[in-house]
C-alpha positions in Angstrom: 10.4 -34.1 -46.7 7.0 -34.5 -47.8 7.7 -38.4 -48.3 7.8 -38.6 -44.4 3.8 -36.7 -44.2 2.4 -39.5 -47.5 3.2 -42.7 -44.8 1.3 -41.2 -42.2 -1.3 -39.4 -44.1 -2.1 -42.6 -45.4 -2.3 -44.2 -42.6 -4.8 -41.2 -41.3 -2.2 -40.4 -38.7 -2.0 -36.8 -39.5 -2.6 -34.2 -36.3 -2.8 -30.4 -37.5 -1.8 -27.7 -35.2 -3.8 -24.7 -36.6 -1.9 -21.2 -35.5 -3.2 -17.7 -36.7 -1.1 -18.0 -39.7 -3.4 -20.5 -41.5 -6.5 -17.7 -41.5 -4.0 -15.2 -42.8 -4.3 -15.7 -46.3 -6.9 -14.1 -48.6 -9.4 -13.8 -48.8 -9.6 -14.6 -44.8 -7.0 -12.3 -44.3 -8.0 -12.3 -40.1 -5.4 -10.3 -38.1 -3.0 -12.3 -36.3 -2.8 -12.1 -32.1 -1.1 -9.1 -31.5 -3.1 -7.0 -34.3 -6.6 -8.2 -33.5 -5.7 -6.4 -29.7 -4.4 -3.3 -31.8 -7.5 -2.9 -33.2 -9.4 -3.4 -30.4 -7.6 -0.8 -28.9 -8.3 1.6 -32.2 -12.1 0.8 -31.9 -12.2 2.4 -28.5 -10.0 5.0 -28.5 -12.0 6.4 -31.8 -15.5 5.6 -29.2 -14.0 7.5 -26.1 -13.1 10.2 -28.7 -17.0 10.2 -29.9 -18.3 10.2 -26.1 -16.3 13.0 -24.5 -16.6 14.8 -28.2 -12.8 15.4 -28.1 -12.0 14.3 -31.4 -8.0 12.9 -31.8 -7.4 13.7 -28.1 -5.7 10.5 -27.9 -3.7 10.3 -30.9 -0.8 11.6 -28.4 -1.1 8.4 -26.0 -2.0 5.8 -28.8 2.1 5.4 -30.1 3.5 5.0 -26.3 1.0 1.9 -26.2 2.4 1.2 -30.3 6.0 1.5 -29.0 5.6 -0.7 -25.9 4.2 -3.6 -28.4 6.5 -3.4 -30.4 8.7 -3.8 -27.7 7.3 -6.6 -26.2 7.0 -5.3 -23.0 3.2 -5.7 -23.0 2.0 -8.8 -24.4 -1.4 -9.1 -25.6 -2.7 -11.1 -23.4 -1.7 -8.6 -20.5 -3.9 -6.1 -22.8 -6.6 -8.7 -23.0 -6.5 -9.5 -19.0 -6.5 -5.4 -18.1 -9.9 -5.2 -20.7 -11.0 -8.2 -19.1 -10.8 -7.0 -15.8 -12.6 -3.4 -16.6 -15.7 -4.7 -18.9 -15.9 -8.7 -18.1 -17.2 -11.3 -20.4 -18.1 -8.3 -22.7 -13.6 -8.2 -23.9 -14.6 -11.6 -25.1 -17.7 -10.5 -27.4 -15.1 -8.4 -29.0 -13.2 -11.3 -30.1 -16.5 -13.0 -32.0 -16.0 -10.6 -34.4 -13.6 -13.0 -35.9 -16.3 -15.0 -36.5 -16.3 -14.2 -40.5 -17.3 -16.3 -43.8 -14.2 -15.9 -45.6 -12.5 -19.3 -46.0 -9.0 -19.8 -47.8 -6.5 -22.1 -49.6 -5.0 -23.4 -46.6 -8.6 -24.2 -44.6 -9.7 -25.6 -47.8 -7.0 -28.1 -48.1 -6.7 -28.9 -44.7 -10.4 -30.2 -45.2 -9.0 -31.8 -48.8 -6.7 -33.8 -46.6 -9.4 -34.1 -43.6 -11.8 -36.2 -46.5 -9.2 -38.1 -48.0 -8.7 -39.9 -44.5 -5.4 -38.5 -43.9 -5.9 -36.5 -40.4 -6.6 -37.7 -37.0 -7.4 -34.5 -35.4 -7.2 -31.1 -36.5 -6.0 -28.8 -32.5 -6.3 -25.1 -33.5 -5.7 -21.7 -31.0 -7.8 -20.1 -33.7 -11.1 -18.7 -31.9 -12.8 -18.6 -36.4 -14.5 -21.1 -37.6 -12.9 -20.9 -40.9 -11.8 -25.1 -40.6 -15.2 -25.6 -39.8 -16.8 -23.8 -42.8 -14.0 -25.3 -45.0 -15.1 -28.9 -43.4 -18.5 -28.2 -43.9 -17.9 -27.4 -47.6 -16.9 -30.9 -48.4 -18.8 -32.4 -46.4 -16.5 -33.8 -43.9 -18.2 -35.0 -40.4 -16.2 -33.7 -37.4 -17.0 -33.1 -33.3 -15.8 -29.7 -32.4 -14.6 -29.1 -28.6 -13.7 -26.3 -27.2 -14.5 -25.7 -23.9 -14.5 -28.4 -20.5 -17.9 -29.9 -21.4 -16.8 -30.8 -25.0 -13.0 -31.9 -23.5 -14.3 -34.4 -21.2 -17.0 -35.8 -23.9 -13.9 -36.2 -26.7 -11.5 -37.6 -24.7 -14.4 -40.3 -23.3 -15.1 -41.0 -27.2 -11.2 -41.2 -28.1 -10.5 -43.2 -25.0 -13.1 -45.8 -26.3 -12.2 -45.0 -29.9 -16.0 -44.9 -30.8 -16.1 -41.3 -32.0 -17.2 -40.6 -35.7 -16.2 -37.5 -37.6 -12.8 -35.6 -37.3 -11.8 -34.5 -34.0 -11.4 -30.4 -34.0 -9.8 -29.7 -30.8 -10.0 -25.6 -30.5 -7.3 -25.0 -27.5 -8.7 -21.6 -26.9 -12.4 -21.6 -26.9 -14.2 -20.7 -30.3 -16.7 -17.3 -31.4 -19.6 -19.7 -31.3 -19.2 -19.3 -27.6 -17.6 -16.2 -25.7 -17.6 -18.3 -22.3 -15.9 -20.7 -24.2 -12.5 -18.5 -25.3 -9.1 -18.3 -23.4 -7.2 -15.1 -24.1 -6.1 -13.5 -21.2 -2.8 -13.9 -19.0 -4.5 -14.6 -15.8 -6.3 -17.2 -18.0 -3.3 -18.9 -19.3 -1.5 -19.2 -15.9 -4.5 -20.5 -13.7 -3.5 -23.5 -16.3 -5.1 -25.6 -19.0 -8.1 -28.2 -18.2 -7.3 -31.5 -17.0 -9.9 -33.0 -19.9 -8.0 -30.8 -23.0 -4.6 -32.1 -21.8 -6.1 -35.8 -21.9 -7.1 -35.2 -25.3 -3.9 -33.9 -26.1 -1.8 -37.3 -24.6 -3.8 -39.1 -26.8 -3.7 -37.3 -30.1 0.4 -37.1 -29.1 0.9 -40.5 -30.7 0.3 -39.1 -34.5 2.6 -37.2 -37.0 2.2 -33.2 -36.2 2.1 -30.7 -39.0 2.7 -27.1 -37.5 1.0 -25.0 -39.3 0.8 -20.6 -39.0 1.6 -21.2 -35.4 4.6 -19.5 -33.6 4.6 -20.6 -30.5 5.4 -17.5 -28.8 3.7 -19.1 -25.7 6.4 -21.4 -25.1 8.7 -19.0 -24.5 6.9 -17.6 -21.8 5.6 -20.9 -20.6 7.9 -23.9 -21.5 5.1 -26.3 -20.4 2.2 -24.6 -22.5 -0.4 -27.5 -23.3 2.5 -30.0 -22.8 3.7 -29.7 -26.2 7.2 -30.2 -25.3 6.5 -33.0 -22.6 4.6 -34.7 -25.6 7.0 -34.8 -28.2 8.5 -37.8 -26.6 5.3 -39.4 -27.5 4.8 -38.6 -30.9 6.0 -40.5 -34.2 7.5 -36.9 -35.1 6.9 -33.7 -36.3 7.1 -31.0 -39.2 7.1 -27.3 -38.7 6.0 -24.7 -41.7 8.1 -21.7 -41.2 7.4 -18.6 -43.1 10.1 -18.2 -46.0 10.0 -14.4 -44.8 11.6 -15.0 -41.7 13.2 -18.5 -41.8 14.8 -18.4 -38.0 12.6 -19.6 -35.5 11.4 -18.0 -32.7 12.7 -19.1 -29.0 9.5 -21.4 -28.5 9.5 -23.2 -32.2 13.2 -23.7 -31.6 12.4 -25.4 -28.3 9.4 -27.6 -29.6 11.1 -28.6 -32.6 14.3 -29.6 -30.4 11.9 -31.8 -28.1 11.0 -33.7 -30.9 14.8 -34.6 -31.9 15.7 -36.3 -35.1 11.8 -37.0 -35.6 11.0 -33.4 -36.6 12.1 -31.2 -39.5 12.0 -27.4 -40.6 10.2 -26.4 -43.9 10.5 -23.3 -45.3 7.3 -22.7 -47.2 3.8 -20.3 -47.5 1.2 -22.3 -45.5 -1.4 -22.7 -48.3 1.6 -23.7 -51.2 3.2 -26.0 -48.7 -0.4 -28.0 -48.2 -1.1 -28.0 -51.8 2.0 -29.9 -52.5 1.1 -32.0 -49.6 -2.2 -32.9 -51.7 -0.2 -33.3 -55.0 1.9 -35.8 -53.0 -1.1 -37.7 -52.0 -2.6 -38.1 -55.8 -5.4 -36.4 -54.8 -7.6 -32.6 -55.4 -5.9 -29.7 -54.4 -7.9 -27.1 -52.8 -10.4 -25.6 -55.1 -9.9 -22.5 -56.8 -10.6 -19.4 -54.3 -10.1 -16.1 -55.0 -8.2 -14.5 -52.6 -7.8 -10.9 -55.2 -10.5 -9.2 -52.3 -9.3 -9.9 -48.9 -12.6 -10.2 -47.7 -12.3 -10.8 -43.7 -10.9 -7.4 -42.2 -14.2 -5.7 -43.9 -16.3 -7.7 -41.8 -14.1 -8.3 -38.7 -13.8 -4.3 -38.5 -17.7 -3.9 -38.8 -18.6 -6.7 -36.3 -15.7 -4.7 -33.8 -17.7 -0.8 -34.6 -21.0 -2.8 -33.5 -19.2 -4.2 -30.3 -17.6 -1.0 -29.1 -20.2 0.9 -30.2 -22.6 -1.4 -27.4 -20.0 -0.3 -24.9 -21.1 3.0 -22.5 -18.8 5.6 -22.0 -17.6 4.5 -18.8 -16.3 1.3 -19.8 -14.8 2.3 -23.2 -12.8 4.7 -20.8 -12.2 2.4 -18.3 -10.2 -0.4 -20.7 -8.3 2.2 -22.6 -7.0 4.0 -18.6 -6.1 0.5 -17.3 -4.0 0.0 -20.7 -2.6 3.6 -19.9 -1.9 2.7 -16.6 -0.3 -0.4 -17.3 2.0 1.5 -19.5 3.0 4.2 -17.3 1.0 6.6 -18.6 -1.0 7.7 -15.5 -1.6 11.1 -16.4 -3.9 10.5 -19.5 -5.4 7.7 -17.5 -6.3 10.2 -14.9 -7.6 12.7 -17.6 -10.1 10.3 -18.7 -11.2 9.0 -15.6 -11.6 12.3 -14.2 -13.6 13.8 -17.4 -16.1 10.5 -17.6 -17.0 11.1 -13.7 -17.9 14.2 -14.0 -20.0 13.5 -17.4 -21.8 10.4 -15.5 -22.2 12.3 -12.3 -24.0 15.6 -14.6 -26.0 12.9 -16.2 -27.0 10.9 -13.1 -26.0 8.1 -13.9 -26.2 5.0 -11.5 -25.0 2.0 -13.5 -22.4 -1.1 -12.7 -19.7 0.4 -15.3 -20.1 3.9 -13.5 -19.4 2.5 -10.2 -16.6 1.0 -12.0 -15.4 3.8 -13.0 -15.7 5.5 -10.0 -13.8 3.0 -7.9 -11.0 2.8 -10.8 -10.5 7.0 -10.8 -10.1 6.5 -7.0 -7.7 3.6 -6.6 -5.7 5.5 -9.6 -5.7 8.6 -7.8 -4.5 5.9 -3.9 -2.6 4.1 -5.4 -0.2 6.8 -7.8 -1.1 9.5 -5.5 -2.2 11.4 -8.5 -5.2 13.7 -6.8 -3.7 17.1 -6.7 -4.9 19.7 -9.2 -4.9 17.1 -12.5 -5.5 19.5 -15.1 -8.6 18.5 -17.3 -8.4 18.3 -21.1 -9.0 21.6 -21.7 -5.8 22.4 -19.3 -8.0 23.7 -16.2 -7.0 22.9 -13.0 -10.3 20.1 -11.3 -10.3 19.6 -7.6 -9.2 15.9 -8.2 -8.3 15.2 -4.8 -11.5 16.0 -3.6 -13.7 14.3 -6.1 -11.1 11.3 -5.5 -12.3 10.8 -2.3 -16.2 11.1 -3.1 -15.5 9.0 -5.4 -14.4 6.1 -2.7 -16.8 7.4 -0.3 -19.7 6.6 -2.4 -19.1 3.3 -3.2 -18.4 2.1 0.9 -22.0 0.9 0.9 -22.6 -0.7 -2.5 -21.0 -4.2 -3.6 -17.7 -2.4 -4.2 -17.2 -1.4 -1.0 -14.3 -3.9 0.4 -12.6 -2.7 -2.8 -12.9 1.1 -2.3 -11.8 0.6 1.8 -8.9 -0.8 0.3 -8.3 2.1 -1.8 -9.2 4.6 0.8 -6.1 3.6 3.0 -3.7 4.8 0.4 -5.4 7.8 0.0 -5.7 8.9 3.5 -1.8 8.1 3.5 -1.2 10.5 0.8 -3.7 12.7 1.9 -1.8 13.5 5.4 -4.3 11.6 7.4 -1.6 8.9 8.7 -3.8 8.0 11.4 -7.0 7.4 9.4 -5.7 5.4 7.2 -3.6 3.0 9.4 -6.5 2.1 11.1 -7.7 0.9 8.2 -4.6 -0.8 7.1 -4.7 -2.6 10.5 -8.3 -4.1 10.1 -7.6 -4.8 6.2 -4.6 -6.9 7.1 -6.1 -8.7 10.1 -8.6 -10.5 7.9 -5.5 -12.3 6.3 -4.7 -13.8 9.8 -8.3 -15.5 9.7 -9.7 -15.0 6.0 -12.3 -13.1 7.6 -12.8 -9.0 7.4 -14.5 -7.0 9.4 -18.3 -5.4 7.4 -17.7 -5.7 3.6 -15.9 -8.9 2.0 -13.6 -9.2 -0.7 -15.9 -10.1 -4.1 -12.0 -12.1 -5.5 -9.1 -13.0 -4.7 -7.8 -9.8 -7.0 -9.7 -7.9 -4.4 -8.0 -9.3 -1.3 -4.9 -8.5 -2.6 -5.0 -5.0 -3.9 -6.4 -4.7 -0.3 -3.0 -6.1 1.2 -1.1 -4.1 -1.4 -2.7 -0.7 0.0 -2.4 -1.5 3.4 1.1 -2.9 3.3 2.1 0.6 1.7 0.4 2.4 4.6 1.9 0.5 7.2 5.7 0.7 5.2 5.4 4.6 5.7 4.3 4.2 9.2 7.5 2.1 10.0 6.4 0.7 13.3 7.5 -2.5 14.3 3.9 -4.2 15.1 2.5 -3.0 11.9 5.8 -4.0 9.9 5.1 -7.6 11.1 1.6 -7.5 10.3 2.7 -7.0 7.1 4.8 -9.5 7.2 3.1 -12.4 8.9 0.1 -12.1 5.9 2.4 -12.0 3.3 2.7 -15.6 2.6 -1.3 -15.4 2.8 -1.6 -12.9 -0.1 0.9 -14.5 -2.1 -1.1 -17.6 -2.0 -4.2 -15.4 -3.0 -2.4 -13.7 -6.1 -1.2 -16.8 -7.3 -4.7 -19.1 -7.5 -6.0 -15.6 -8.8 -3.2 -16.1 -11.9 -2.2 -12.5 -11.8 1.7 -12.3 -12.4 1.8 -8.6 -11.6 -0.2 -9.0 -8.1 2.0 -11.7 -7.3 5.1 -10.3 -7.6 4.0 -6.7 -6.0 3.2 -8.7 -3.2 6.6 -10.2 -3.3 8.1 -6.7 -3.9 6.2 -5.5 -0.8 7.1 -8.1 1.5 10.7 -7.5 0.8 10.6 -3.8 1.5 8.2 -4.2 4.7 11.4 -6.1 6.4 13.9 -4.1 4.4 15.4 -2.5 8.2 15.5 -5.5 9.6 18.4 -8.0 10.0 16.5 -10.6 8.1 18.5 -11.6 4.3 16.0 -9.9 2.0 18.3 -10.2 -1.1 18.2 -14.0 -0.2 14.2 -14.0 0.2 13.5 -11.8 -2.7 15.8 -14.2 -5.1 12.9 -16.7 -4.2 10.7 -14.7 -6.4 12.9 -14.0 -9.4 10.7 -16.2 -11.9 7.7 -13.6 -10.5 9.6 -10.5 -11.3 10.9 -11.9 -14.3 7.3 -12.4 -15.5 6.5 -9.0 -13.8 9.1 -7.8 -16.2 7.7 -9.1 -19.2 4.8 -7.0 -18.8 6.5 -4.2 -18.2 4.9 -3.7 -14.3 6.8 -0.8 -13.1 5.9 -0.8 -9.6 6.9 -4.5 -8.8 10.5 -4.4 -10.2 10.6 -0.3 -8.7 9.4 -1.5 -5.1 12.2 -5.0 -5.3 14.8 -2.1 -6.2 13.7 0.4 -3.1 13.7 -3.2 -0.4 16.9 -3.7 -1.8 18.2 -0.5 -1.5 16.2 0.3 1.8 17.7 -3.1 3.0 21.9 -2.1 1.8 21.4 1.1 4.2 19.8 -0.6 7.1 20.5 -3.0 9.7 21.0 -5.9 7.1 23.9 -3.9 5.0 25.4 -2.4 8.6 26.0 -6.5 9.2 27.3 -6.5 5.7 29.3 -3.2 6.1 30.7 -4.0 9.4 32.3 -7.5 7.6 33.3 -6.1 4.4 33.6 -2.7 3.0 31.5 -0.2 3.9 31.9 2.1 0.9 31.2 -1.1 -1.2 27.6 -1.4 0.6 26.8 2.2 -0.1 27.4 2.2 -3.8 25.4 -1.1 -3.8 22.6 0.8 -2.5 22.8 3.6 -4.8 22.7 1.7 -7.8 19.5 -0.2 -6.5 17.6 2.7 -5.3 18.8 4.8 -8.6 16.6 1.9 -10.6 14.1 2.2 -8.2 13.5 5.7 -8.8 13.4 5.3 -12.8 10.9 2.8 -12.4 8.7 5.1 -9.9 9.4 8.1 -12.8 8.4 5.7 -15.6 5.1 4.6 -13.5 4.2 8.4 -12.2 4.7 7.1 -8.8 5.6 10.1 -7.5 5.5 9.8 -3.1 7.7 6.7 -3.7 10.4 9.0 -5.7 10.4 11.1 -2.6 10.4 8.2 0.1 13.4 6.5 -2.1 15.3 9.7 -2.5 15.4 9.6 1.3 17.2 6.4 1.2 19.9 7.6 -1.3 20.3 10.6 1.5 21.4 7.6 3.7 23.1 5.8 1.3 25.7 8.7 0.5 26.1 9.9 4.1 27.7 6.6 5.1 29.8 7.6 1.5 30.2 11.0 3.4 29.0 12.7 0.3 27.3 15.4 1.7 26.8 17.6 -0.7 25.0 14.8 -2.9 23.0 13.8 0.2 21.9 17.8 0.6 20.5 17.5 -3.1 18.5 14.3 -2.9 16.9 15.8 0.7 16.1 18.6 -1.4 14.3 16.4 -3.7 12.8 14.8 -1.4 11.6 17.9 0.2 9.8 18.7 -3.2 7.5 15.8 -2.9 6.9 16.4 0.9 5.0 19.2 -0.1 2.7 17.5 -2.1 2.2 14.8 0.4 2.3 15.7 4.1 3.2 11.9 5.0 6.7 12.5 3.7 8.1 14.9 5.7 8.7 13.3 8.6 11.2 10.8 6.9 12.5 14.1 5.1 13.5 15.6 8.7 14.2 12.3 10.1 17.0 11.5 8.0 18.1 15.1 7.8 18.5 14.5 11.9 20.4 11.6 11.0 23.0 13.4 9.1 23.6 15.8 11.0 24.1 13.5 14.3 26.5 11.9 11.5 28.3 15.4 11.5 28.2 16.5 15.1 26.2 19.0 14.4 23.6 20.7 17.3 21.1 21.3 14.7 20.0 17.4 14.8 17.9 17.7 18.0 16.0 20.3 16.0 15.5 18.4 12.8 14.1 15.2 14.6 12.1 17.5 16.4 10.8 18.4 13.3 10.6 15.1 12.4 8.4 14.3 15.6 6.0 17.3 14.8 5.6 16.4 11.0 4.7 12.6 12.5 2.2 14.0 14.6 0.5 16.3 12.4 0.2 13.8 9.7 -1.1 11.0 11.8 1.8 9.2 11.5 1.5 8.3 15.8 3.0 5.0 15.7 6.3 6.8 14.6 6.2 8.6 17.8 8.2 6.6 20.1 11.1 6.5 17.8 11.5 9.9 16.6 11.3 10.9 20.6 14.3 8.7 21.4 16.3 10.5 18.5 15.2 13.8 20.1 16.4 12.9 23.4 19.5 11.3 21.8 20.2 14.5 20.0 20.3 16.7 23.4 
């Protein structure tokens, strides 16, 4: 096998794709993808722990974020975008601490291989510069590009073939630069530069050697870097597979099959399988190294304590509650939240990361409805609700104040004050019509949607036709606005949402929400709760409303019932899993429905009573409580309907819920 590598080597055709695995030897020893974000993780929870002086208070959260790794339900680079999103371009600081002088075997004789003239471009995902220092050892002349600026200058000097050294193409940005790296999901899907896949269609021509790379990306995106697309190119292709676990992965599997008869499978150790590969050649191995002290993780750990150690308070507590959040693990995230406001707030502070934080323990509290009593961590119950809303009020006149307007409308939903907050789900989704809002202005496109988000669940609960199409006539506009953004889990909430607004309409919503599969499959791989819970709840809304009657009245309507059972049953363990607790209610309303056209009355008395459980936590509820309760008994003949959708029509009004007038009076009248 290593016959096919001497012809091209010698004929300095070589291209080495550098994955994590070549810097795992000794003494390099760096951590691979998925255990550099553990540790980043580890580094701050140990900080918060310091800050709040609560020492192992989150040893009891840390394995529910272990257990959804290891499930690969959240992928590090969902981790990475959530850090990302809470402390900016300071996530990517954390990642120069790979930047460590530790060079092994395998970088030593890729530069061996580099000096005998056998490569034509080393690409690496590695952000180290452990092929570097190895280059610079033998004094080996190479251009390094790894951002847009240093694309567009290498693929002018291979186009005119005038460039002098070794091209190192780093794919993913290098420690030398922070602005430089790619590591986050949004990242990845707002797509590679135009200049870094030029270079890549040239360099497609050589021989590849895979080398410690998995490519785990492919199987998430089958056109990552073109890999695939370019094997037709490409005189052919070898892949080093670990002898530990000799079946490849789903995205080797599909590279090496692009490649056809041209590639083949080795199973070897990285560093023995390029020392051969020099043997082959007739010429020096790498040089002796020893790799007894694995001298990396001492120094990548220290460069990672003096990172989070630069963090405040605020935004070490921030990145671990998004994490929690993300996991479905609202209640710690609220703990935190709510403890580092009231530190910041006793200590006056008035910093960027404490408005942060501020506007994050207020949209937590919107958008889970999680701001009733949340006991603190020494099990007393805080006025969360309250501080909450202060919270969001504070921040209306700084430059987060589009983003806590947003929040605000969910929180006057759950807070009873129906009224309030459609108003302000009304002006929030009218700047969709014309991309302009009224006062402050969304600072991203992240921004504009979590604005449509809040107000399309405002305007759901308030079930009143002109809203209902509001919602669903800017839609298409936030759609458009999560995707350039790259956020898979926007996009498919807004998906999820759009479904449910039109869910008691005749309109096909299982055929409009099939659309979006490839967004809630991506939603899924992430493990996003409320996207996949909220498709489930449209679905099941949509079985027991006008679109299953059409359905019903055609087939069987038993059939349709149990349909919508099953859906809204999923919906409800997603909403458990996420905390979402007013959706449980609002969905066990629907399965009320579902099994009185089943005429299962018993079953529909016990998910009412359910229902009725959340009602009392949030006001906004009853009135569906009471409607549908009206509804059954109409079902049955029984007098007491007028009464309940009476009810129904007082709980409306005292919640603010006016635009649900009309209808609730026509049941009343109906009833009598």
């Amino acid at each position: 096998m290593i016959k096919t590598l001497e012809n091209f080597a010698r004929q300095g055709e070589i291209v080495v794709m550098a994955g994590a695995g070549v810097s795992v030897g000794k003494p390099s020893a760096l951590p691979g993808w998925k255990a550099t974000n553990a540790a980043i993780v580890q580094v701050l929870s140990r900080h918060l722990e310091t800050a709040i002086a609560k020492p192992d208070w989150l040893s009891s959260v840390m394995p529910a974020i272990d257990a959804e790794h290891q499930a690969d339900r959240f992928p590090p680079d969902y981790q990475a975008q959530l850090i990302e999103e809470m402390c900016g371009e300071r996530y990517f600081q954390a990642l120069q601490s790979l930047d460590v002088d530790a060079i092994n075997a395998s970088h030593d004789s890729i530069a061996a291989l580099a000096a005998a003239g056998a490569l034509k471009a080393v690409v690496t995902t590695n952000f180290d510069r452990l092929i570097e220092q190895a280059l610079d050892k033998r004094a080996v002349e190479y251009i390094v590009a790894c951002d847009d600026v240093g694309y567009a200058d290498l693929h002018q000097a291979l186009t005119a073939q005038n460039h002098r050294g070794l091209p190192v193409l780093k794919i993913h940005g290098c420690v030398s630069d922070h602005r430089s790296m790619i590591d986050t999901l949004k990242q990845r899907q707002r797509g590679r530069s135009q200049h870094l896949q030029a270079c890549l269609d040239i360099l497609q021509s050589g021989y590849w050697v895979y080398l410690g790379f998995s490519a785990a990306d492919l199987e998430t995106d089958p056109n990552y870097l073109g890999l695939v697309a370019g094997a037709t190119n490409s005189a052919g292709a070898t892949y080093v597979a670990y002898p530990d676990n000799p079946n490849l992965g789903r995205g080797a599997t599909t590279l090496m099959n692009a490649y056809g008869d041209r590639a083949q499978v080795v199973q070897a150790y990285v560093a023995a399988y390029l020392g051969e590969v020099c043997q082959a050649l007739g010429m020096p191995g790498p040089d002796e190294i020893p790799d007894a002290v694995a001298l990396g993780p001492a120094q990548f750990q220290e460069k990672l304590e003096v990172w989070a150690a630069g963090l405040s308070a605020a935004a070490t507590g921030l990145c671990l509650a998004a994490i929690l959040e993300a996991i479905g693990q609202a209640e710690p995230a609220v703990r935190i939240l709510d403890r580092l406001v009231r530190k910041e707030l006793h200590d006056q502070r008035d910093t960027a990361d404490f408005h942060a934080l501020q506007l994050h323990y207020g949209r937590l509290g919107a958008a889970w409805g999680r701001f009733v009593a949340v006991p603190d961590l020494v099990g007393a119950a805080s006025n969360a609700s309250v501080e909450t809303a202060q919270s969001l009020l504070r921040l209306l006149d700084s430059h987060l104040g589009f983003a806590a307007a947003a929040s605000l409308a969910c929180l006057w939903l759950w807070l009873g004050e129906g009224q309030r907050a459609t108003s302000l789900a009304v002006t929030l989704l009218g700047g969709f019509l014309n991309g302009q809002w009224e006062g402050a202005q969304p600072q991203s496109d992240e921004e504009a949607v979590d604005a449509w988000l809040s107000a399309a669940q405002v305007c759901i609960f308030n079930a009143h036709t002109q809203t209902i199409s509001l919602v669903a006539s800017t839609a298409g506009t936030a759609f458009d606005y999560a995707r350039r953004s790259g956020d898979v889990v926007r996009t498919a909430r807004v998906a999820a949402l759009q479904g449910l607004a039109i869910a008691e309409t005749p309109d096909d919503v299982p055929a409009l929400l099939a659309e979006y599969e490839a967004h809630f499959e991506a939603a899924a791989r992430v493990g996003d709760g409320f996207a996949l819970g909220m498709r489930a709840l449209a679905l099941g809304r949509w079985h027991v409303g006008p679109g299953g009657l059409a359905i019903a009245s055609a087939t069987d309507s038993e059939t349709v019932a149990q349909k919508a059972l099953i859906w809204l049953a999923e919906a409800i363990e997603y909403f458990h899993n996420q905390g979402m607790d007013p959706w449980i209610s609002f969905a066990q309303v629907q399965r009320a429905k579902a099994y009185a056209d089943l005429h299962q009355f018993d079953d529909v008395q016990v998910c009412i009573n359910r229902a009725e459980e959340g009602a009392d936590r949030f006001p906004i509820l009853m009135s569906h409580v009471y409607e549908v309760t009206g509804q059954v008994h109409a079902m049955r003949g029984n007098p007491a309907a007028a009464e309940s959708f009476q009810a129904a029509l007082e709980a409306a009004e005292a919640s603010g819920l006016l635009a649900r007038h009309e209808t609730l009076l026509q049941y009343v009248s109906q009833a009598e």
